[in-house]
N, C-alpha and C positions, 0 to 999 in steps of 0.2 A: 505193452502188456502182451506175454506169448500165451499158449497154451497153457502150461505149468501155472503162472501166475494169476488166470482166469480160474484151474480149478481150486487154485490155493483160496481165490478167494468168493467162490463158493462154498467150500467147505467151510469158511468161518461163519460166509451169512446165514446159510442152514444150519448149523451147528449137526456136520455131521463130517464124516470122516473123510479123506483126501480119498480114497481109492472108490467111495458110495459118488460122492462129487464129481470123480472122474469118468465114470462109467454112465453117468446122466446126462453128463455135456458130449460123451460119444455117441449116446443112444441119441439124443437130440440131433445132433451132428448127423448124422447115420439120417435117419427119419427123414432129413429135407432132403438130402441128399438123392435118397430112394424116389422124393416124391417131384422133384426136379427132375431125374433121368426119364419120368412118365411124363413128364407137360406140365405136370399139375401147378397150380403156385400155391406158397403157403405163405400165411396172411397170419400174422401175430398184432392184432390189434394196441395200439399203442405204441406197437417198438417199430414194426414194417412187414412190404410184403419184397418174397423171395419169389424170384420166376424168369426165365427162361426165355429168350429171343433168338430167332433164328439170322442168319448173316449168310445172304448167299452166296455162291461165288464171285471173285472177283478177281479182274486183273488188277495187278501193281507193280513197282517198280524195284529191282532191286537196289539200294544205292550206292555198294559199292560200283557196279557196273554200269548201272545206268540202262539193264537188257528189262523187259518185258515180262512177269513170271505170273502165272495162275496164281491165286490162292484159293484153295478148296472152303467148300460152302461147313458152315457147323454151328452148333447152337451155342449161346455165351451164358453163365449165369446173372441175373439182375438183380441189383436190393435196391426197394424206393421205402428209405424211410417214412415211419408214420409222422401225424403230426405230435404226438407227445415226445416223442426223442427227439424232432427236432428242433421241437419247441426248446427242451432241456439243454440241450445242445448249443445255442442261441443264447 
């Protein structure tokens, strides 16, 4: 399922229009987004929570060459399903 097909089928199960549908899956989209670039996590009870892990620098290897290479420190995004989707899921 892409995009397209996630808003296709919210707008069936709302019964509401593709373009209302699509613009509440961006607003939502948008919203974690905003509150991941600050630390914050967001926690949607039942489905999971979203948040954010730092990864410091480190060396590694490249493997074409087999030389030595830094890689710069940065934060990753994280999702830990809840337990009812993974219940569902299961």
């Amino acid at each position: 399922m892409n995009k397209g097909d996630l808003i296709d089928a919210i707008a069936k199960e709302c019964d509401c229009s593709k373009a209302m549908a699509g613009d509440a899956l961006n607003a939502t989209l948008n919203t974690i987004t905003k509150c991941l670039k600050k630390g914050e996590k967001v926690t949607l009870i039942g489905f999971g929570t979203f948040s954010t892990n730092h990864r410091p620098a480190r060396s590694g290897r490249n493997p074409l060459t087999g030389k030595t290479i830094q890689i710069k420190a940065k934060n990753v995004a994280k999702f830990k399903p809840g337990k009812a989707l993974a219940d569902a899921v299961n």
